[in-house]
N, C-alpha and C positions, 0 to 999 in steps of 0.2 A: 747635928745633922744625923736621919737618921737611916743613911743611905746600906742597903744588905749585898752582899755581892754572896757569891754561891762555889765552892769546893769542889772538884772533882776528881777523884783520884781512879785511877782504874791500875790495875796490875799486870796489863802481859810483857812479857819477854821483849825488851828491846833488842834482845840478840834476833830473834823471831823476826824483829820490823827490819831489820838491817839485809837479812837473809833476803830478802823480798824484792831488791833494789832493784836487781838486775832484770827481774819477770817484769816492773810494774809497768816497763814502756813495752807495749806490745808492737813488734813490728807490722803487724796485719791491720793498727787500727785504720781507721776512716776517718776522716776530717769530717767535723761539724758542719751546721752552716751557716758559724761567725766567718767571717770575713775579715779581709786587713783590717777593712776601718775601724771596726770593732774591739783592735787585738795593740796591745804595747810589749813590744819587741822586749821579752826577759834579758837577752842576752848584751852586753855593754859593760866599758869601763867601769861605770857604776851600776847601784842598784836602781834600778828603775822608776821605782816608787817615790823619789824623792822631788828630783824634777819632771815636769811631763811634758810631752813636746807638744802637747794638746791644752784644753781646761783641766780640771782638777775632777775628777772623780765625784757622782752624786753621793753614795754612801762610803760607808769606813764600820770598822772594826778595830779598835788598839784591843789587843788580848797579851796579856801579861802570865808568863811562866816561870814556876819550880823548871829546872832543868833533874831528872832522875836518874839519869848516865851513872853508869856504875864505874866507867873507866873511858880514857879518853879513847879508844876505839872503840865505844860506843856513842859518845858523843861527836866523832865523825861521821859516825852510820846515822847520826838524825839529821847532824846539817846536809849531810846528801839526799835524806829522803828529802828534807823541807825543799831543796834546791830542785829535786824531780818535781814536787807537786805544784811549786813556781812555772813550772814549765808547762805544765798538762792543762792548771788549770789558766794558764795566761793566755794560753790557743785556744781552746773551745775544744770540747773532744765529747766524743761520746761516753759515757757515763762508764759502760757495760767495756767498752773497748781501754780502757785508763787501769786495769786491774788486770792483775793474773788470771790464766783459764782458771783454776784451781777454786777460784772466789768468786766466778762468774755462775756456776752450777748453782752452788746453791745447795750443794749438796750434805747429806748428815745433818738439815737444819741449821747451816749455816745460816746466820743475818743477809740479808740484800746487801746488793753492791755498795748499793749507797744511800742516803734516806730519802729520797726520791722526790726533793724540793722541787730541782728544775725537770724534774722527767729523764728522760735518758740523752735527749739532745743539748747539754751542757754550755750557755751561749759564752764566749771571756768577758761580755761587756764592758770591756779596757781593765782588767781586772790586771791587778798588779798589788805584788806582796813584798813589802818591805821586813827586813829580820834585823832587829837591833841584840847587842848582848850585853848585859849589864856586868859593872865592875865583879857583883860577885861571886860569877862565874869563873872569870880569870881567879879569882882567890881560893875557888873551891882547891885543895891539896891532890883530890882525886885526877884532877888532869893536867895538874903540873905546868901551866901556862901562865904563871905570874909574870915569867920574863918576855911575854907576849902582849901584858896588858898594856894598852892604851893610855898615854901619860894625861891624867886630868879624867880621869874616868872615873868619876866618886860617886857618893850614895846624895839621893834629891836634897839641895840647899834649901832651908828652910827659911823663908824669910820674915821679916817682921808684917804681922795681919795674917800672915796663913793660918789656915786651923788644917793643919793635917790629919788626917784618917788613917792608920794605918792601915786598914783592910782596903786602900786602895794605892798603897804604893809596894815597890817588891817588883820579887820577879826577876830568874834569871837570863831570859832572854820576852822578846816583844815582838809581835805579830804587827807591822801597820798595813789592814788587809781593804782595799781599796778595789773600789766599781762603780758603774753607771747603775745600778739595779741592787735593792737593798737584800734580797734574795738571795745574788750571786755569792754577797757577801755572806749571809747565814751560809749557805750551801759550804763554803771553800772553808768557813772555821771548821765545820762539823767534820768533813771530808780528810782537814790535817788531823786533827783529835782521833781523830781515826786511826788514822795512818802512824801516830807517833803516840800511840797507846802504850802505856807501860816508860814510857821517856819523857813526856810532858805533861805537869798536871797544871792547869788553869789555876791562875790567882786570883787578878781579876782582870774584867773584860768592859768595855763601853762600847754604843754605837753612838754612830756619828753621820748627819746628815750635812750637806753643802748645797746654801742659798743660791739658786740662780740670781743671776744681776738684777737688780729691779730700778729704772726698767734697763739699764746697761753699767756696762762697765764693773764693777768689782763685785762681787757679794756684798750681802749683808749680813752683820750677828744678829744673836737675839734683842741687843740693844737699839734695833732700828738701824743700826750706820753699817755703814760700808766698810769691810776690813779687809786687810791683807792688800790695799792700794800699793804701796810698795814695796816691791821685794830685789835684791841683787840679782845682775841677774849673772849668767851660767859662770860666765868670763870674768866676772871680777874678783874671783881664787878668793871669796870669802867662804864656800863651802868643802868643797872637793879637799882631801890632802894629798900635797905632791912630793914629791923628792925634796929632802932638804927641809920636809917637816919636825924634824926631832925626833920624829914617833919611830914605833917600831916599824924595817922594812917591809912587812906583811899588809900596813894600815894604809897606804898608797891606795888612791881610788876610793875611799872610805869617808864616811861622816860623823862626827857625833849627834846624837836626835836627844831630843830633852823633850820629854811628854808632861804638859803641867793641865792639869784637871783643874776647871775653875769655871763655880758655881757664880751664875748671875740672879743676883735679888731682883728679881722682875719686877714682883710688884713692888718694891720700894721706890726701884726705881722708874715706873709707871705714876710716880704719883710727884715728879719732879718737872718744874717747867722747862720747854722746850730749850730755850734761852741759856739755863745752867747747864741744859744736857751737852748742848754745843761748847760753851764754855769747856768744860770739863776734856770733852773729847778734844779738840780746836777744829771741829769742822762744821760745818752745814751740816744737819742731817737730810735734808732732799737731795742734794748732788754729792755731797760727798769732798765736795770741795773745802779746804782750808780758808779758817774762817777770814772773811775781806778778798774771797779771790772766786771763783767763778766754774770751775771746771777741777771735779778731782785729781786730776794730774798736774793741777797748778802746781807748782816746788812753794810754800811757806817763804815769805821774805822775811826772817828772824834779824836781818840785821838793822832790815829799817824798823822794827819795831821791838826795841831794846828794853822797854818798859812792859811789854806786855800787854798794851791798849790795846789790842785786834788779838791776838794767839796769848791768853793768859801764859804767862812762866809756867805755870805748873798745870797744863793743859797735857792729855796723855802724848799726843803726836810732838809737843817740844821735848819733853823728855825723853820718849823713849828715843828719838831719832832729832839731836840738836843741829845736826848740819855742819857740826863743826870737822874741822881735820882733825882733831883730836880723836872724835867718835867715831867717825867714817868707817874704821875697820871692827867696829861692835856691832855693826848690823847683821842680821842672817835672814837666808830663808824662811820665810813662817806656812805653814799647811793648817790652817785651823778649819774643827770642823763643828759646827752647834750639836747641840745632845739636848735630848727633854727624856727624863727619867720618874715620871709620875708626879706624886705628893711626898712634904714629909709630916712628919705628926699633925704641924699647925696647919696642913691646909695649904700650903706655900708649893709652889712648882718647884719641882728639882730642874734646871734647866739653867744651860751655860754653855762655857766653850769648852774645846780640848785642842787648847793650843798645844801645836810639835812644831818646830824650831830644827831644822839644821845648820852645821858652823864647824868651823875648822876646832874652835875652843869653846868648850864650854864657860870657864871660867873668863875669858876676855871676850866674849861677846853675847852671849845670853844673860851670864851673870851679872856682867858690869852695865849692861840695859837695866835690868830688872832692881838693880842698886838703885839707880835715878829714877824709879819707880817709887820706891818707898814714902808712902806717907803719900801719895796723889791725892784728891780729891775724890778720885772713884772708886778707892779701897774702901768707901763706907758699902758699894754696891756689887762688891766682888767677894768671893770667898776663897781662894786655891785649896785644895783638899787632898788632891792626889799626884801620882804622876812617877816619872823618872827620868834614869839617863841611862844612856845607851849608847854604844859603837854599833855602828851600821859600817858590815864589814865591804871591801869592792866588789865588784859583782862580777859578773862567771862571763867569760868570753866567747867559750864554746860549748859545744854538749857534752866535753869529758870533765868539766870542770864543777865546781860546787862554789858553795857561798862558806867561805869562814877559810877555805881549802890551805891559803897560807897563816894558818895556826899548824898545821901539822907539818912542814915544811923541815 
């Protein structure tokens, strides 16, 4: 695979970004002219980004960071800025009004405000930013939070068929920057890189688009079929962690996010009869529906069919989700979004998904899925290549509040 991802290091002063905090919210600014319906409420038990009380966002951005924090008082001065620019840029605001006077001038050949994607009237287009922190942040010695970290918060499971790439896994913390408008989403990377110059240097980065229903009901992958049919939903305490989780008292309201990058062979798989493609999945590919059943939301009857005549045994939907009480609590959230990344040497589309997965455990619910994956039938057509894990800490209640806020507690 001969996929390049791009460096960026810049140097200034995180002490400098930190300074800045208090200016960035202008009391004089102006409100845009996004609107509610436009706009997903930052403020919540949780972070935002994870469940939506709407559809799923058209574009995405996972961006993977170095964290550069020289000391963990400076590593609070970033998750405050991140947590301001969650805010700013989650309302809609005017461009020129989201900055210090100081930066608005222009003055001495200063750079513009900002790079002037959306113009100065800045829409949220449901724009919502999710922050995961990866294990090896806690580990770093410099901030002293190992008795903070997250129990089950390890470095990406590799499993049997992956080819992993290292220049797409890393990172000590991860951006999931989500919108209606693929734009907004360029604009708000650019806009944090900015803002957290000298404290975050990019790893790497993917975009991510999401299929509308065709012609209803779920999405579809780049494989033709409809994904992400089922998911748990808010209430059934397989994401959220609560009191009485083990975890550290800080991680209450919080999730684990697992980013797994995986390459789909298009054309191999373009050139496989309908019949096996269903086979393989267990569904129809026109409705979506499980195979012998009529309507995507039909539930799979695994028991009347114990042999695998109608839903082959080793079909993806029996595996990954068997129906039994045994499994029941290994299912999570899934947020997948398709990605198309050009050519590689031979001419072959770079183009797959970027599955993100939340869950109380990693290891008892994504992992122990992904074990009864092993050896599918559709690992001759998949590649995994990248990805991580990540704590996706609670989210901020009020306006005094930040995102990570009980790590320094």
């Amino acid at each position: 695979m001969d996929i390049q991802r791009r460096t960026f290091l810049v140097g200034a002063s995180g002490a400098a970004t930190a300074g800045l905090l208090a200016s960035c919210a202008s009391p004089d600014a102006q409100p845009s002219t996004t609107t509610a319906a436009d706009t997903v409420d930052f403020h919540g038990a949780n972070q935002a980004g994870v469940y939506r009380p709407t559809a799923q966002q058209q574009a995405s951005c996972f961006a993977a960071f170095r964290v550069l924090c020289t000391d963990v008082a400076d590593l609070k001065a970033l998750l405050q800025r991140l947590t301001l620019k969650g805010r700013i840029l989650g309302g809609g605001h005017k461009a020129s009004e989201a900055l210090p006077a100081v930066e608005q001038t222009g003055v001495d050949g200063a750079p513009p405000v900002n790079s002037g994607v959306m113009g100065d009237d800045v829409p949220a287009a449901n724009f919502t930013m999710t922050v995961g922190l990866a294990g090896s942040l806690f580990d770093n010695p410099a901030y002293d939070l190992a008795s903070k970290k997250p129990h089950g918060l390890t470095d990406l499971k590799v499993f049997p068929n992956d080819a992993i790439d290292d220049a797409w896994t890393g990172g000590d913390l991860l951006l999931q920057l989500c919108a209606d408008s693929t734009d907004m989403v360029h604009y708000a990377l650019r806009d944090i890189m900015k803002a957290t110059r000298g404290q975050l240097q990019l790893q790497w980065k993917i975009n991510g688009f999401h299929s509308g229903p065709r012609p209803d009901g779920a999405p579809r992958n780049l494989f033709g079929y409809k994904d992400g049919i089922v998911n748990p939903a808010e209430g059934e305490q397989l994401v959220w962690l609560g009191k009485g989780s083990g975890q550290p008292a800080w991680t209450e309201g919080g999730t684990f996010m697992v980013v797994r990058l995986i390459r789909m062979l298009v054309e191999f798989w373009d050139r496989v009869g309908l019949g096996e493609q269903d086979g393989m999945i267990g569904r129809h590919r026109a409705t979506g529906a499980p195979l012998g059943a009529a309507k995507e939301t039909d539930v799979p009857d695994y028991a009347s069919d114990p042999k695998g005549e109608t839903i082959p045994l080793d079909a993806h939907i029996r595996l990954a989700n068997p129906r039994t009480q045994e499994t029941s609590k290994s299912r999570m959230l899934r947020r997948g979004y398709n990605y198309e990344m050009g050519v590689d040497l031979n001419g072959n589309m770079q183009a797959g998904l970027i599955f993100a997965s939340f869950q109380q455990n990693i290891q008892e619910q994504f992992e122990a899925t992904q074990a009864r994956l092993i050896n599918e039938p559709m690992t001759d057509y998949i590649q995994p290549f990248g990805g991580g894990y990540f704590f996706v800490p609670p989210g901020v209640a009020g306006e005094d509040g930040f995102l990570g806020e009980g790590l320094f507690a």
